[in-house]
DOGU-152495 format. One record per residue: residue in three letters; z, x, y of N, C-alpha, C in turn. Coordinates in steps of 0.02 Angstrom, whole numbers, padded with zeros to 5 digits, always signed. Example, Ala and Ser with C-alpha at 12.3 -4.5 7.8 and 13.67 -1.06 7.14 Angstrom:
<atoms>
ALA+00390+00660-00284+00390+00615-00225+00390+00660-00165/SER+00354+00642-00112+00357+00684-00053+00394+00645+00002/
</atoms>
This chain:
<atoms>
UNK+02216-01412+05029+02161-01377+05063+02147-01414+05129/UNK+02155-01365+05188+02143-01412+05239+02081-01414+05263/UNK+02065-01459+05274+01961-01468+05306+01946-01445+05376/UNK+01891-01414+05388+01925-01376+05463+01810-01371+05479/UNK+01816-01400+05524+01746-01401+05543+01742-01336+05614/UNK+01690-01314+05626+01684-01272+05685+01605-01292+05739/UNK+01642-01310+05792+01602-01319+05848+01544-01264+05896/UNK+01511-01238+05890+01478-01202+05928+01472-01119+05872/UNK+01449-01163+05816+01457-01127+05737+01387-01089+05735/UNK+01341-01076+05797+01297-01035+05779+01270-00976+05837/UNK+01352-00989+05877+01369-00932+05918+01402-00876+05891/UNK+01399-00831+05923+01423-00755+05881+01503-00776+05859/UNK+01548-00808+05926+01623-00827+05899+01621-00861+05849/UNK+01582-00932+05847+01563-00990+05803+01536-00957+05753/UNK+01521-00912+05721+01499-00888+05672+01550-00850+05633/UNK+01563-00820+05684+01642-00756+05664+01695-00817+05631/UNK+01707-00879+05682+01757-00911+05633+01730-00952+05592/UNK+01678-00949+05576+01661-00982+05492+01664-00945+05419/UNK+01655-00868+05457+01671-00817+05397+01761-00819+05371/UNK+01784-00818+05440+01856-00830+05423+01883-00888+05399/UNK+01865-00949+05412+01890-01005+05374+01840-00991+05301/UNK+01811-00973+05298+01785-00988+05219+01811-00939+05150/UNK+01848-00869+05232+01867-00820+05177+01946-00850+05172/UNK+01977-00886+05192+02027-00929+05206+02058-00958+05125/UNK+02095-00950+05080+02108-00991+05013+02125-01058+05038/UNK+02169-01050+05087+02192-01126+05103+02160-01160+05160/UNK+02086-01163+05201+02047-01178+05228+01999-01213+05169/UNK+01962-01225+05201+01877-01281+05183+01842-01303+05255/UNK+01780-01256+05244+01745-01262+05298+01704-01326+05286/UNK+01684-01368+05312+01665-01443+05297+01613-01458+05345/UNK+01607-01428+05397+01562-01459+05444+01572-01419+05493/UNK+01498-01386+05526+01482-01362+05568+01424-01373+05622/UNK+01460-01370+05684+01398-01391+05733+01384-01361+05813/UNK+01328-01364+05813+01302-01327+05865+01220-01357+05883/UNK+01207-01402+05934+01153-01405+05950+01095-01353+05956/UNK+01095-01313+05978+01059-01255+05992+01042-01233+05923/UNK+01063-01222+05863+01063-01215+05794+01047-01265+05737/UNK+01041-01325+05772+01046-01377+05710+01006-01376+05655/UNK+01013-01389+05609+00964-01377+05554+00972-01308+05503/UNK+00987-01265+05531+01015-01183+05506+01050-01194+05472/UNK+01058-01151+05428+01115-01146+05349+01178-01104+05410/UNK+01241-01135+05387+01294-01071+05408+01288-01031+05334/UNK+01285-00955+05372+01291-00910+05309+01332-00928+05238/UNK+01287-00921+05176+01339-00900+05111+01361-00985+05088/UNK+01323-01009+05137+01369-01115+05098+01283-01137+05101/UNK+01317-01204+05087+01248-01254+05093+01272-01295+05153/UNK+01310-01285+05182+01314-01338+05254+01272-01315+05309/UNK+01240-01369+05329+01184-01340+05380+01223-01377+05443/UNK+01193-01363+05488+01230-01353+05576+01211-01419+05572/UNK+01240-01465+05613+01230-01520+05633+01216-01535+05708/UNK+01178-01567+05727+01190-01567+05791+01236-01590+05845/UNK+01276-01649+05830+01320-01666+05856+01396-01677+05799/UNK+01457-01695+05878+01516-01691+05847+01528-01759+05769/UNK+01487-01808+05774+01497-01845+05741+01493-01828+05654/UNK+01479-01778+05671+01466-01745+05580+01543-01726+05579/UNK+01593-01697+05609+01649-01695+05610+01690-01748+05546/UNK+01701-01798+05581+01703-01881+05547+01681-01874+05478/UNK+01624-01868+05496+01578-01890+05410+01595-01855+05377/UNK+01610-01772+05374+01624-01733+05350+01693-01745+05318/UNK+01765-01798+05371+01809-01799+05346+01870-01733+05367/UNK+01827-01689+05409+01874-01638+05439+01916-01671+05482/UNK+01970-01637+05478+02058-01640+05504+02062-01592+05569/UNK+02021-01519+05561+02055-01499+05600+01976-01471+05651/UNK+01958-01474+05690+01904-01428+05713+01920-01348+05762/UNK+01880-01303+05760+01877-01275+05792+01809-01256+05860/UNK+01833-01253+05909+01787-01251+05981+01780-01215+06012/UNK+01730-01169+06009+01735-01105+06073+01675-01120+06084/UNK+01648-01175+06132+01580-01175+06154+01597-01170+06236/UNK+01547-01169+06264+01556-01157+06349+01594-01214+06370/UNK+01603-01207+06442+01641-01266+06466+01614-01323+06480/UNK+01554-01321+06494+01518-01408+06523+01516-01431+06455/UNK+01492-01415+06372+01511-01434+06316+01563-01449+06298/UNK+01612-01409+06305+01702-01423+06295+01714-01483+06333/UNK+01693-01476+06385+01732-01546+06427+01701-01607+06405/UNK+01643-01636+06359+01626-01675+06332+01674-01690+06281/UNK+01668-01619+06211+01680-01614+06161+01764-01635+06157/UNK+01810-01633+06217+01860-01607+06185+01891-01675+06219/UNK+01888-01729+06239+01895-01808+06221+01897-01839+06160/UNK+01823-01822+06140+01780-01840+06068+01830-01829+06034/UNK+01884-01788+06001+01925-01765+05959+01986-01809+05951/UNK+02004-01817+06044+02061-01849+06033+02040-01917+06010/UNK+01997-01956+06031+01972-02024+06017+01961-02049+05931/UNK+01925-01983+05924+01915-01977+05823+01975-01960+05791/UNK+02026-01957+05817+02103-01916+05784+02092-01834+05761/UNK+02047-01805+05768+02031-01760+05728+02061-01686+05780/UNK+02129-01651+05727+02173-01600+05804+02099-01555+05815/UNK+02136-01520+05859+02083-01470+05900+02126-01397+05913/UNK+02079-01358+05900+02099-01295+05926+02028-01251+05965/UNK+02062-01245+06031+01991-01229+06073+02001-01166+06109/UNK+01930-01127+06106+01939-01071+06133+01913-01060+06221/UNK+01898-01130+06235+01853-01086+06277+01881-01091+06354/UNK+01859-01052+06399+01903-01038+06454+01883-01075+06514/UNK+01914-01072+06556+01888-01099+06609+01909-01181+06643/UNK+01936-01216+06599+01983-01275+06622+02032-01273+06681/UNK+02018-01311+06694+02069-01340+06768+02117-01388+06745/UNK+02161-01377+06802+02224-01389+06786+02228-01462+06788/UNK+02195-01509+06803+02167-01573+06796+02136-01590+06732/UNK+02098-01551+06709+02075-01547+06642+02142-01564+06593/UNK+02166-01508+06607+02227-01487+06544+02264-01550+06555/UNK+02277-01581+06611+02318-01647+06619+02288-01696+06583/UNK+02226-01706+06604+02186-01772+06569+02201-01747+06473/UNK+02179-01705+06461+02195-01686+06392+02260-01707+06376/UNK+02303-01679+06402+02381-01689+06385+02390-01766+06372/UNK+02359-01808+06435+02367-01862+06412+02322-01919+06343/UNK+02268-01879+06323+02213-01912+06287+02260-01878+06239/UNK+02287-01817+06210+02325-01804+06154+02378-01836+06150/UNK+02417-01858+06195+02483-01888+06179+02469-01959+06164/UNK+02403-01999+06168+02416-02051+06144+02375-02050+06100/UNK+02341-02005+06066+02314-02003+06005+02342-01982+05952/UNK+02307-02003+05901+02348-01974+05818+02331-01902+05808/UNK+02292-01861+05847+02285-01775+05835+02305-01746+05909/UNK+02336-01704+05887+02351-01647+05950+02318-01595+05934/UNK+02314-01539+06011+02253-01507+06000+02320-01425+06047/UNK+02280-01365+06038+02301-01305+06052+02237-01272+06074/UNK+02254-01270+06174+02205-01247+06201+02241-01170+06228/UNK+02204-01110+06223+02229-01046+06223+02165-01003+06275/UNK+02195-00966+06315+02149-00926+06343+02130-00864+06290/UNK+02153-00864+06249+02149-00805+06213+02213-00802+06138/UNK+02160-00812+06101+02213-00818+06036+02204-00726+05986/UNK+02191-00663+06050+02213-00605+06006+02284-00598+05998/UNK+02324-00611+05933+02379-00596+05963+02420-00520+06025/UNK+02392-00483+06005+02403-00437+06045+02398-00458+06128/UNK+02353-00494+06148+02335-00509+06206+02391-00549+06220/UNK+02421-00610+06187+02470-00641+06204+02541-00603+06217/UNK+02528-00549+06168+02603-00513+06190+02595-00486+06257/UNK+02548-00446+06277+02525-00419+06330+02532-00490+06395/UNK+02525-00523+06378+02552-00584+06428+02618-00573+06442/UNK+02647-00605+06363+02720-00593+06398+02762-00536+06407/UNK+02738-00487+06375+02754-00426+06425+02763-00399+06508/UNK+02695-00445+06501+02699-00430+06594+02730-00486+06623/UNK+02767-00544+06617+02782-00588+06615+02875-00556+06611/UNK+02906-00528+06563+02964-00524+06567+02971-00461+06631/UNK+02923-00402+06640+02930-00355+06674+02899-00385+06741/UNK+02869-00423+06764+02870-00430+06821+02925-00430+06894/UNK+02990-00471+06862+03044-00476+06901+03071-00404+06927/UNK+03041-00350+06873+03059-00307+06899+03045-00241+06934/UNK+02993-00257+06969+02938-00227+06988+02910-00274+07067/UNK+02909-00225+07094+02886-00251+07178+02807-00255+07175/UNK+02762-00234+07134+02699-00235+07158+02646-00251+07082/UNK+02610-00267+07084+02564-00266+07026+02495-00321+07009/UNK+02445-00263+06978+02396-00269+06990+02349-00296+06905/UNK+02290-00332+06917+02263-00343+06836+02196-00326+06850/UNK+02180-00277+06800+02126-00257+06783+02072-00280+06727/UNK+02036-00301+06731+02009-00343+06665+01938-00321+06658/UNK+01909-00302+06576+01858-00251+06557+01839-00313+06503/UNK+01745-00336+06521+01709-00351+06474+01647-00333+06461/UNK+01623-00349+06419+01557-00361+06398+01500-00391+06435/UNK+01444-00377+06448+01390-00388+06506+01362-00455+06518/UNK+01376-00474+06430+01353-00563+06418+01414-00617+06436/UNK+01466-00576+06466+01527-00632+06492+01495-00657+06574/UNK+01482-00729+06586+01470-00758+06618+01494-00771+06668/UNK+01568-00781+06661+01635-00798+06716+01677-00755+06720/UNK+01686-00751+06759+01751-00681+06814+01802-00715+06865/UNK+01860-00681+06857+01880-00638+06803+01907-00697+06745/UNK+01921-00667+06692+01917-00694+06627+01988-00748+06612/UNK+01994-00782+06573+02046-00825+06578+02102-00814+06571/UNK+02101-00730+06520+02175-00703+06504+02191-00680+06568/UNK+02164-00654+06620+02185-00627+06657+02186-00655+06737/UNK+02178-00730+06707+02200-00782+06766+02259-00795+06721/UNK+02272-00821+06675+02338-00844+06655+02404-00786+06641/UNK+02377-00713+06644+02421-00658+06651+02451-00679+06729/UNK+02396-00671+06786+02423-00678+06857+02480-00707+06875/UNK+02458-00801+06833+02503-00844+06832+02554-00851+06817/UNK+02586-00806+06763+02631-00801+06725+02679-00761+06756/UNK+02646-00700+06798+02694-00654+06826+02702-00671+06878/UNK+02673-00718+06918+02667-00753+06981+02734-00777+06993/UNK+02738-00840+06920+02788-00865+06914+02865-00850+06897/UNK+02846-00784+06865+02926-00783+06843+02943-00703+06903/UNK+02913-00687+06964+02924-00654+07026+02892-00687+07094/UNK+02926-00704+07131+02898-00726+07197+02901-00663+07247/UNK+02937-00627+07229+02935-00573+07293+02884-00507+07274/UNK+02813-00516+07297+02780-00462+07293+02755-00388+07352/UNK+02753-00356+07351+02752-00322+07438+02650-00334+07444/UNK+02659-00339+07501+02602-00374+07538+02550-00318+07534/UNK+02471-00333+07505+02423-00289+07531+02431-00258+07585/UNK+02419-00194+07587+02415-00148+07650+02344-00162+07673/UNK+02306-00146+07634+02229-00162+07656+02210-00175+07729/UNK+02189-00142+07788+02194-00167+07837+02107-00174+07844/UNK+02059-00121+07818+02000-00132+07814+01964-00138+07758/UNK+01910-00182+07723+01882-00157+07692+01808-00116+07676/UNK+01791-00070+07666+01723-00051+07685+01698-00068+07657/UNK+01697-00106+07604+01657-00134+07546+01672-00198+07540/UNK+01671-00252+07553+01704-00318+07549+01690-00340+07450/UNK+01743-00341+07435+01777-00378+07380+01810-00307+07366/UNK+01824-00237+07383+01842-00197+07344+01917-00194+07309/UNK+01944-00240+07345+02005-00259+07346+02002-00315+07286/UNK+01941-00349+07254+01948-00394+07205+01976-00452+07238/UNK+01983-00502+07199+02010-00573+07220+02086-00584+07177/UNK+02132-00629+07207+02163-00648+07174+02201-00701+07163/UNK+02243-00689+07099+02268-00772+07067+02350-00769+07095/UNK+02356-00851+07132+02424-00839+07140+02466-00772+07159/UNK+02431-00740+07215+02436-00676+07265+02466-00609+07213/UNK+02412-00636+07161+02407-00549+07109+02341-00557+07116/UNK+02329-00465+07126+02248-00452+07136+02221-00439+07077/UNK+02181-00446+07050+02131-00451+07015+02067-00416+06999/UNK+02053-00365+06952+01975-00367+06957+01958-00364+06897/UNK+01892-00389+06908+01856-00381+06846+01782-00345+06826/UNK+01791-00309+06760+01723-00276+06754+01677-00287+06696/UNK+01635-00292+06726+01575-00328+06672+01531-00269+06644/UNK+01533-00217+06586+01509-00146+06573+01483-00176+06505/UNK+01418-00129+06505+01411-00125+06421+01427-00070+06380/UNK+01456-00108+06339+01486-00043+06279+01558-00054+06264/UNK+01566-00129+06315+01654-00138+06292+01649-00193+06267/UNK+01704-00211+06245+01715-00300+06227+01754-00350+06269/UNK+01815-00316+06255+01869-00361+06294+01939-00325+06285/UNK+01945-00304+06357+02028-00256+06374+02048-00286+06429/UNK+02108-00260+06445+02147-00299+06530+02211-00239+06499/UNK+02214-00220+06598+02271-00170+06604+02303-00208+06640/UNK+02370-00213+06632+02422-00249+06694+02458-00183+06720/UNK+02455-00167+06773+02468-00115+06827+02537-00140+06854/UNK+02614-00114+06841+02662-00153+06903+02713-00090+06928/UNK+02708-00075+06982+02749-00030+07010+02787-00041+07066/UNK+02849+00010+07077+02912+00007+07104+02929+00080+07119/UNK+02975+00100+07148+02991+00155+07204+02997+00206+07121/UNK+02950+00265+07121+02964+00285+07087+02942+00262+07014/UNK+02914+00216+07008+02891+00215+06932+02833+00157+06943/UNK+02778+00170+06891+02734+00120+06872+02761+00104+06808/UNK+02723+00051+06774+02725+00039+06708+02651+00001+06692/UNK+02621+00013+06639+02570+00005+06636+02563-00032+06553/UNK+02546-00093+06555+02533-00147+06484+02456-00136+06507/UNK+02432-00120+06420+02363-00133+06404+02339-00161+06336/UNK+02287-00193+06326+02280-00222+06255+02187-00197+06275/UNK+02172-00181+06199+02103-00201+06200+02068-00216+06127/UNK+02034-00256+06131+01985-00304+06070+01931-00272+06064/UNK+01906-00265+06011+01846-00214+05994+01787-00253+05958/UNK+01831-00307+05919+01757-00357+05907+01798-00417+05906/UNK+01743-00489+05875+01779-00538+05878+01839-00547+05835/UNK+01826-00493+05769+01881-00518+05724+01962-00510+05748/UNK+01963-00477+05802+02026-00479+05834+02051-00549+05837/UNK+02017-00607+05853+02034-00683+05877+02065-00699+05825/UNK+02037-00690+05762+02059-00728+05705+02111-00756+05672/UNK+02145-00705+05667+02224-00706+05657+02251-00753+05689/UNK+02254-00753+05775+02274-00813+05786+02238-00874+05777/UNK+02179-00868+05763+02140-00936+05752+02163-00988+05709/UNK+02162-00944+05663+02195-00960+05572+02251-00999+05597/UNK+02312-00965+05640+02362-00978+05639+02365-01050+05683/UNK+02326-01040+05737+02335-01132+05779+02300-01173+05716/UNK+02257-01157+05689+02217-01209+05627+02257-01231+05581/UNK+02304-01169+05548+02360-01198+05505+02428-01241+05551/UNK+02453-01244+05610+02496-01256+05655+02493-01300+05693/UNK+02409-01325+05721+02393-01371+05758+02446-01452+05725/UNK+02443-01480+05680+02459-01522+05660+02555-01537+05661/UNK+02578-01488+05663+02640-01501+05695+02660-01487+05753/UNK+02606-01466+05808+02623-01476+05878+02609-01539+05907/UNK+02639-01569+05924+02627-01645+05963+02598-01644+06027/UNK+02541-01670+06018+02547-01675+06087+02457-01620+06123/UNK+02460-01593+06178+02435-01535+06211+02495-01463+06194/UNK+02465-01436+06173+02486-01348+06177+02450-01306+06200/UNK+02471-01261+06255+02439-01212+06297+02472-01150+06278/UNK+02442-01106+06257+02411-01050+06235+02452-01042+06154/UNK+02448-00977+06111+02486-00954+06067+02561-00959+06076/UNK+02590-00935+06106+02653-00916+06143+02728-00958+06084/UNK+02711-01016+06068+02742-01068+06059+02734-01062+05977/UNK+02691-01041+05953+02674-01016+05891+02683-00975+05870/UNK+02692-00920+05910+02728-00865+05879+02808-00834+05894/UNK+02834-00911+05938+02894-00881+05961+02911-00839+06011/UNK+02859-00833+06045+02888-00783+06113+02865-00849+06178/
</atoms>
């Protein structure tokens, strides 16, 4: 039974994956924490929220899980490597300095950790989808659809989609755009793919990748309807974390594509 504590366990995600590790046979939820909550029962157990990571330890958990914001993460996600305890983290927004310093606090620690912009699996395919079709395609665009309580724009899947197709096509044909009457209508973008993002209520979380060529578009879309979409892959870096060495960036590597 593996021991698996959850970080930011009295947020709607942090909540969603406590139901799933507990409905888990081969999980044990052991320790959960969230300042903002401390003291609160997590549903259906007798473990109450703790306020800090050090209940981790005491608890004896192996593996944690983290989807708290980023000025928390960037505390929290040292703390792990230093305690040996792997990590699997959800939350977005790290710099590429970040991910370095990590890489190196995991490689000389006894836990490695699996940081993911997005562990729906579907979403990951939808990565590399647009990722193998890019090369073949002169133009293309990312569209990205959330929820009103998302804070940061555009969202991480759809900075690390940009990146991905960025990378495996260098030749894109150039904005025409000569005016805009609306300044941003054109959106911003990552690694000279444009970008937009929409913040609506009544959705959760979708992204269209747009890529066209003389004569044809092609159009990749995924969309998530609640949190339990994450899960699946959650489960899966939680059971997996421990034989990746090291830093691992995103699903990809876990499921073989």
């Amino acid at each position: 039974m593996l021991k698996v504590g959850v970080v930011g366990a009295g947020g709607r995600m942090g909540q969603t994956v406590c139901r799933a590790v507990l409905g888990a046979s081969d999980l044990e939820l052991v320790a959960a924490v969230d300042p903002d909550h401390a003291g609160e029962p997590v549903e259906g157990t007798a473990i109450e929220i703790a306020p800090a990571v050090a209940a981790l330890a005491a608890a004896s958990a192996e593996v944690v899980v983290d989807f708290t914001v980023l000025a928390a993460a960037r505390k929290n996600v040292p703390q792990y490597a230093e305690r040996g305890i792997h990590a699997v983290i959800g939350t977005t927004g790290f710099t590429t300095d970040d991910l370095e310093e990590y890489g190196r606090l995991f490689g000389a620690s006894t836990a490695n950790a699996v940081i993911a912009p997005n562990f729906t699996i579907g979403a990951v395919l939808m990565m590399r989808f647009a990722e193998m079709a890019a090369p073949w395609f002169e133009s293309g665009e990312i569209i990205e659809l959330h929820h009103d309580r998302k804070i940061d724009a555009p969202s991480g899947t759809a900075v690390r989609t940009a990146q991905r197709m960025a990378a495996a096509s260098d030749s894109w044909t150039p904005d025409p755009t000569e005016t805009e009457t609306v300044a941003g209508a054109r959106g911003g973008t990552v690694d000279g793919i444009p970008v937009h993002a929409v913040r609506l209520r009544g959705v959760f979380a979708h992204q269209e990748v747009v890529l066209g060529t003389a004569g044809q578009t092609l159009t990749i879309r995924h969309d998530s309807f609640d949190r339990d979409a994450y899960m699946p892959g959650v489960l899966l870096a939680v059971r997996e974390v421990a034989n990746r060495p090291g830093l691992t960036i995103g699903l990809d590597p876990l499921l073989g594509v």
